[in-house]
N, C-alpha and C positions, 0 to 999 in steps of 0.2 A: 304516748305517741310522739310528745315531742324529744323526748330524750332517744328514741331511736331514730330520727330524721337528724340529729345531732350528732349522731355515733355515723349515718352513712354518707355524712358530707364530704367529711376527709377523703372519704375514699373516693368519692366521684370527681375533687379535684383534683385527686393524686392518679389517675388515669392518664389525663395526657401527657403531663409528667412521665409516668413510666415508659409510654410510647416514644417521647420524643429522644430518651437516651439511645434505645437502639438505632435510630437514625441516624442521629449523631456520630456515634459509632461508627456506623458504615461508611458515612460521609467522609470521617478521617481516614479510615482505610482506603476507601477509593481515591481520596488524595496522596495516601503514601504509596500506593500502586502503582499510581500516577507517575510520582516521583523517581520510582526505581524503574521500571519500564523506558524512561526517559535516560536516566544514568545508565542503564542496560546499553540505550539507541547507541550511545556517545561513545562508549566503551566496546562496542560491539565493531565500531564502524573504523577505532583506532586503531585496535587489536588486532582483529579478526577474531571470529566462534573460539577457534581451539585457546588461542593463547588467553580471553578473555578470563575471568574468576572474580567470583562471590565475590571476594575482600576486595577485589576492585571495584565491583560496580554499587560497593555499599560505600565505600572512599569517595567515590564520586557523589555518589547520593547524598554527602554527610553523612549516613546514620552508622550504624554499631553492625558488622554482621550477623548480631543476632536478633537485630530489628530484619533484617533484610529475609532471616529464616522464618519466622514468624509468618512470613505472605510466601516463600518459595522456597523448596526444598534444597533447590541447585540451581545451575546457571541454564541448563538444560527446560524447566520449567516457566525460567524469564523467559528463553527465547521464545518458544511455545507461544507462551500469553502474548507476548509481541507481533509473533508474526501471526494468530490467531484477529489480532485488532486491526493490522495491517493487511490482511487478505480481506479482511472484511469491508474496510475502505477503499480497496484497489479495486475489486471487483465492481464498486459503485463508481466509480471514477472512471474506469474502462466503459464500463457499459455506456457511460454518456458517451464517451469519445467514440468508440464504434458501432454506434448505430447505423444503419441504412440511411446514406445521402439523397436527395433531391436528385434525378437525372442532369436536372437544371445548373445543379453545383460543379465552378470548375475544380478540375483535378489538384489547382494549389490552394486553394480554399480548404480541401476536404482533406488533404494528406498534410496539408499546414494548421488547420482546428484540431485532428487526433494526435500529433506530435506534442502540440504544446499542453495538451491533456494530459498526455501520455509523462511529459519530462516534468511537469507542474510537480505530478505524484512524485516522481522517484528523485527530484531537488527537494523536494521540503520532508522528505522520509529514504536520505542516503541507506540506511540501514537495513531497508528491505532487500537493496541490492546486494549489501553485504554479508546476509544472512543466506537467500535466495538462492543467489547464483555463484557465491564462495566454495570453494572445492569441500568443506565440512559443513556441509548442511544438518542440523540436526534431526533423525530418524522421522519422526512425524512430520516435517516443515518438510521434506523430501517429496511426503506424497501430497501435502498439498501445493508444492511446486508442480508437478507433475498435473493435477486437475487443475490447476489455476492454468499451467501452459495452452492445457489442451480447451480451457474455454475461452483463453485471447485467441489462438489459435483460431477459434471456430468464429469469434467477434470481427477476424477481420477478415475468413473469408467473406462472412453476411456482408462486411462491408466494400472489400473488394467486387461481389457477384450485382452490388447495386454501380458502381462503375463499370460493367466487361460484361453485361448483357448481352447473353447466348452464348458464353464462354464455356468451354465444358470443364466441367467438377473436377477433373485432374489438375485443369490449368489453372483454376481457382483456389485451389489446397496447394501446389507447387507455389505459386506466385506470394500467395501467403507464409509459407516456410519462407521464403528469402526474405520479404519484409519481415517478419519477425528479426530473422537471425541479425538481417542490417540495423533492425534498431536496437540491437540488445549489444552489437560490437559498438555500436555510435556512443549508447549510454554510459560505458565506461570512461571514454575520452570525455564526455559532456562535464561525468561526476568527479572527473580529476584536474576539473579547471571551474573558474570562478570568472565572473563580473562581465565584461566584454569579450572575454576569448571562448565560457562556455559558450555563450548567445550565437558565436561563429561556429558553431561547434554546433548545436543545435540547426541552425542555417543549415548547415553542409550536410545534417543528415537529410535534410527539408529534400535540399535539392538531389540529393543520391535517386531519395524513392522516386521522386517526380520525375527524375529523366529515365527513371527503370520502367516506371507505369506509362509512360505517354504512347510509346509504340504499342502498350497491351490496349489500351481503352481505348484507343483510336481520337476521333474530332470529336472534343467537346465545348460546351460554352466555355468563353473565358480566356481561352488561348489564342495568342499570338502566331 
Protein backbone atom coordinates (compact mmCIF):
# COMPACT_ATOMS: atom_id res chain seq x y z
CA UNK A 1 0.00 0.00 0.00
CA UNK A 2 2.70 2.12 0.51
CA UNK A 3 4.38 1.91 -2.69
CA UNK A 4 1.15 2.80 -4.43
CA UNK A 5 0.40 6.08 -2.27
CA UNK A 6 4.19 6.71 -3.64
CA UNK A 7 3.55 6.10 -7.39
CA UNK A 8 0.16 8.62 -6.90
CA UNK A 9 1.89 11.50 -5.39
CA UNK A 10 3.56 12.75 -8.29
CA UNK A 11 0.57 12.93 -10.00
CA UNK A 12 -1.50 14.83 -7.51
CA UNK A 13 1.14 17.52 -7.44
CA UNK A 14 1.67 17.62 -10.90
CA UNK A 15 -2.15 18.63 -11.48
CA UNK A 16 -1.98 22.18 -10.71
CA UNK A 17 1.01 22.29 -12.49
CA UNK A 18 -0.67 21.11 -15.71
CA UNK A 19 -3.71 23.66 -15.03
CA UNK A 20 -1.69 26.66 -14.39
CA UNK A 21 0.17 26.25 -18.08
CA UNK A 22 -3.02 26.72 -19.89
CA UNK A 23 -3.65 29.98 -18.09
CA UNK A 24 -0.73 31.19 -18.44
CA UNK A 25 -1.04 30.72 -21.91
CA UNK A 26 -4.10 32.52 -22.32
CA UNK A 27 -2.89 35.22 -20.22
CA UNK A 28 0.02 35.93 -22.80
CA UNK A 29 -2.34 35.85 -25.56
CA UNK A 30 -4.76 38.13 -24.07
CA UNK A 31 -1.86 40.46 -23.68
CA UNK A 32 -0.57 40.06 -27.24
CA UNK A 33 -4.27 40.75 -28.36
CA UNK A 34 -4.04 43.49 -26.27
CA UNK A 35 -1.04 44.75 -27.86
CA UNK A 36 -2.24 44.55 -31.48
CA UNK A 37 -5.82 45.79 -31.15
CA UNK A 38 -3.89 48.73 -29.52
CA UNK A 39 -1.30 48.98 -32.73
CA UNK A 40 -4.58 48.38 -34.98
CA UNK A 41 -6.29 51.85 -32.67
CA UNK A 42 -3.09 53.91 -33.80
CA UNK A 43 -2.68 52.73 -37.21
CA UNK A 44 -6.31 52.73 -37.99
CA UNK A 45 -6.60 56.37 -36.82
CA UNK A 46 -3.38 57.58 -38.97
CA UNK A 47 -4.19 55.73 -42.02
CA UNK A 48 -7.59 55.32 -42.31
CA UNK A 49 -9.38 51.37 -42.75
CA UNK A 50 -8.46 51.15 -46.50
CA UNK A 51 -4.90 52.30 -46.73
CA UNK A 52 -4.15 50.58 -43.27
CA UNK A 53 -2.15 46.74 -43.55
CA UNK A 54 -1.13 43.75 -41.58
CA UNK A 55 2.70 44.66 -41.85
CA UNK A 56 1.81 47.78 -40.53
CA UNK A 57 -0.08 47.30 -37.58
CA UNK A 58 2.54 44.39 -36.59
CA UNK A 59 5.53 47.28 -37.27
CA UNK A 60 3.75 49.13 -34.97
CA UNK A 61 3.05 46.33 -32.49
CA UNK A 62 6.90 45.27 -32.70
CA UNK A 63 6.10 41.81 -33.55
CA UNK A 64 6.79 39.69 -36.75
CA UNK A 65 3.60 39.51 -39.08
CA UNK A 66 3.47 36.10 -38.47
CA UNK A 67 3.01 36.67 -34.79
CA UNK A 68 0.31 39.10 -35.79
CA UNK A 69 -1.41 36.04 -38.04
CA UNK A 70 -1.32 33.64 -35.38
CA UNK A 71 -4.42 35.89 -33.50
CA UNK A 72 -5.96 37.28 -36.96
CA UNK A 73 -6.32 36.34 -40.27
CA UNK A 74 -6.30 39.99 -41.96
CA UNK A 75 -6.84 43.48 -41.06
CA UNK A 76 -10.54 43.03 -41.56
CA UNK A 77 -10.63 40.67 -38.41
CA UNK A 78 -8.65 43.42 -36.21
CA UNK A 79 -10.97 45.69 -36.91
CA UNK A 80 -13.98 43.54 -36.06
CA UNK A 81 -12.45 42.48 -32.69
CA UNK A 82 -11.90 46.34 -32.06
CA UNK A 83 -14.87 47.57 -32.77
CA UNK A 84 -16.71 44.43 -31.33
CA UNK A 85 -14.72 45.72 -27.69
CA UNK A 86 -15.44 49.19 -28.52
CA UNK A 87 -19.39 48.97 -29.09
CA UNK A 88 -19.45 47.02 -26.13
CA UNK A 89 -17.91 49.95 -24.03
CA UNK A 90 -19.76 52.62 -25.81
CA UNK A 91 -23.05 51.32 -25.26
CA UNK A 92 -22.18 51.25 -21.37
CA UNK A 93 -20.89 54.57 -21.48
CA UNK A 94 -24.01 55.85 -23.43
CA UNK A 95 -26.39 54.47 -21.33
CA UNK A 96 -25.03 56.32 -18.34
CA UNK A 97 -25.03 59.42 -20.21
CA UNK A 98 -28.63 59.20 -21.46
CA UNK A 99 -30.69 58.25 -18.95
CA UNK A 100 -33.89 59.94 -18.02
CA UNK A 101 -33.13 63.32 -16.13
CA UNK A 102 -34.83 64.70 -12.81
CA UNK A 103 -37.57 67.23 -14.03
CA UNK A 104 -35.83 69.21 -11.42
CA UNK A 105 -32.41 69.17 -13.77
CA UNK A 106 -31.53 72.50 -15.54
CA UNK A 107 -31.24 72.10 -19.32
CA UNK A 108 -27.25 72.93 -18.87
CA UNK A 109 -26.78 70.53 -16.37
CA UNK A 110 -28.27 67.63 -18.36
CA UNK A 111 -27.00 68.52 -22.08
CA UNK A 112 -23.61 69.45 -20.31
CA UNK A 113 -23.28 65.80 -18.10
CA UNK A 114 -24.33 63.75 -21.55
CA UNK A 115 -21.70 65.80 -23.80
CA UNK A 116 -18.85 65.20 -21.70
CA UNK A 117 -19.89 61.49 -21.55
CA UNK A 118 -20.38 61.40 -24.72
CA UNK A 119 -16.66 63.22 -25.80
CA UNK A 120 -14.83 61.40 -22.56
CA UNK A 121 -15.61 57.94 -24.90
CA UNK A 122 -14.69 59.18 -28.39
CA UNK A 123 -11.21 61.45 -26.93
CA UNK A 124 -9.90 58.47 -25.16
CA UNK A 125 -11.02 55.84 -28.14
CA UNK A 126 -10.28 58.31 -31.48
CA UNK A 127 -10.56 55.20 -33.48
CA UNK A 128 -14.02 54.28 -33.06
CA UNK A 129 -14.73 57.50 -34.93
CA UNK A 130 -12.40 56.43 -37.38
CA UNK A 131 -13.60 53.20 -38.00
CA UNK A 132 -17.36 54.13 -37.56
CA UNK A 133 -18.11 57.03 -39.34
CA UNK A 134 -15.12 56.76 -42.15
CA UNK A 135 -16.54 56.42 -45.77
CA UNK A 136 -14.88 52.29 -45.43
CA UNK A 137 -16.45 50.84 -42.87
CA UNK A 138 -15.83 47.23 -42.66
CA UNK A 139 -18.96 44.97 -43.74
CA UNK A 140 -19.92 43.68 -40.31
CA UNK A 141 -18.95 47.03 -38.22
CA UNK A 142 -21.52 48.58 -40.97
CA UNK A 143 -24.43 46.89 -39.22
CA UNK A 144 -23.35 47.42 -36.01
CA UNK A 145 -23.12 51.10 -36.68
CA UNK A 146 -26.49 50.93 -37.93
CA UNK A 147 -27.89 49.21 -34.47
CA UNK A 148 -25.56 51.04 -32.32
CA UNK A 149 -27.11 54.45 -34.36
CA UNK A 150 -30.50 53.45 -33.76
CA UNK A 151 -30.09 52.73 -30.01
CA UNK A 152 -28.35 56.27 -29.14
CA UNK A 153 -30.95 57.30 -31.33
CA UNK A 154 -33.64 55.89 -29.11
CA UNK A 155 -31.29 56.87 -25.66
CA UNK A 156 -31.88 60.34 -26.49
CA UNK A 157 -35.17 60.60 -27.46
CA UNK A 158 -35.99 58.75 -23.70
CA UNK A 159 -33.75 61.42 -22.74
CA UNK A 160 -35.13 64.31 -24.55
CA UNK A 161 -39.17 63.18 -23.80
CA UNK A 162 -37.96 63.48 -19.98
CA UNK A 163 -37.12 67.28 -20.69
CA UNK A 164 -40.41 68.17 -23.48
CA UNK A 165 -43.01 66.63 -21.40
CA UNK A 166 -46.28 66.30 -23.53
CA UNK A 167 -44.19 66.70 -26.53
CA UNK A 168 -45.47 64.49 -29.40
CA UNK A 169 -43.42 61.44 -30.65
CA UNK A 170 -42.64 63.12 -33.91
CA UNK A 171 -41.25 66.17 -32.25
CA UNK A 172 -39.23 63.85 -30.01
CA UNK A 173 -37.63 61.63 -32.83
CA UNK A 174 -37.16 64.92 -35.15
CA UNK A 175 -35.43 66.98 -32.25
CA UNK A 176 -33.31 63.96 -31.53
CA UNK A 177 -32.08 63.55 -35.34
CA UNK A 178 -30.72 66.92 -35.16
CA UNK A 179 -28.97 66.50 -31.76
CA UNK A 180 -27.46 63.45 -33.02
CA UNK A 181 -26.44 64.80 -36.44
CA UNK A 182 -25.08 68.32 -34.37
CA UNK A 183 -22.95 66.23 -32.12
CA UNK A 184 -21.45 63.86 -34.61
CA UNK A 185 -20.51 67.15 -37.10
CA UNK A 186 -19.21 68.94 -33.61
CA UNK A 187 -16.90 65.59 -32.88
CA UNK A 188 -14.97 65.73 -35.82
CA UNK A 189 -13.77 69.47 -35.08
CA UNK A 190 -13.53 68.44 -31.26
CA UNK A 191 -11.19 65.16 -32.56
CA UNK A 192 -8.98 67.37 -34.89
CA UNK A 193 -7.93 69.72 -32.08
CA UNK A 194 -6.27 69.18 -28.77
CA UNK A 195 -5.59 70.99 -25.19
CA UNK A 196 -7.50 74.41 -24.88
CA UNK A 197 -9.06 74.80 -28.27
CA UNK A 198 -10.76 71.17 -28.28
CA UNK A 199 -12.27 72.05 -24.69
CA UNK A 200 -13.68 75.34 -26.85
CA UNK A 201 -14.73 73.25 -29.14
CA UNK A 202 -16.64 70.98 -26.90
CA UNK A 203 -17.98 74.40 -25.30
CA UNK A 204 -19.51 75.35 -28.49
CA UNK A 205 -21.08 72.24 -29.11
CA UNK A 206 -22.51 72.69 -25.34
CA UNK A 207 -23.88 75.83 -26.24
CA UNK A 208 -25.34 74.95 -29.99
CA UNK A 209 -27.68 72.28 -28.34
CA UNK A 210 -28.70 74.57 -25.39
CA UNK A 211 -29.81 77.35 -27.33
CA UNK A 212 -31.59 74.82 -29.97
CA UNK A 213 -33.43 73.02 -26.86
CA UNK A 214 -34.41 76.01 -24.72
CA UNK A 215 -37.42 77.20 -26.91
CA UNK A 216 -38.35 73.27 -27.13
CA UNK A 217 -38.50 72.54 -23.23
CA UNK A 218 -39.79 75.66 -22.38
CA UNK A 219 -39.11 77.24 -18.18
CA UNK A 220 -37.06 75.18 -16.44
CA UNK A 221 -35.09 75.30 -13.09
CA UNK A 222 -31.79 76.72 -13.46
CA UNK A 223 -32.26 79.41 -16.01
CA UNK A 224 -31.60 82.64 -16.21
Amino acid sequence: MSDTSEKEQPQQTGQPQEKEQPRRRQARGERRIAQLLEAAARVFCTTGYTAASTNAIAREAGVSPGTLYQFFPNKEAIAIELGDRLVHEMRAAYGEALGPVDPATPLEQAIGSAIDRFMTFNTEHPVFFALMHGPDIPGRMAEQHDQLHATVLGRIEGLLASLMPGAAPADVTRTAHVCLGVYKAGLELVLAHGGAERAAYVQEIKDVLIRYLEPLVGDRPGRT
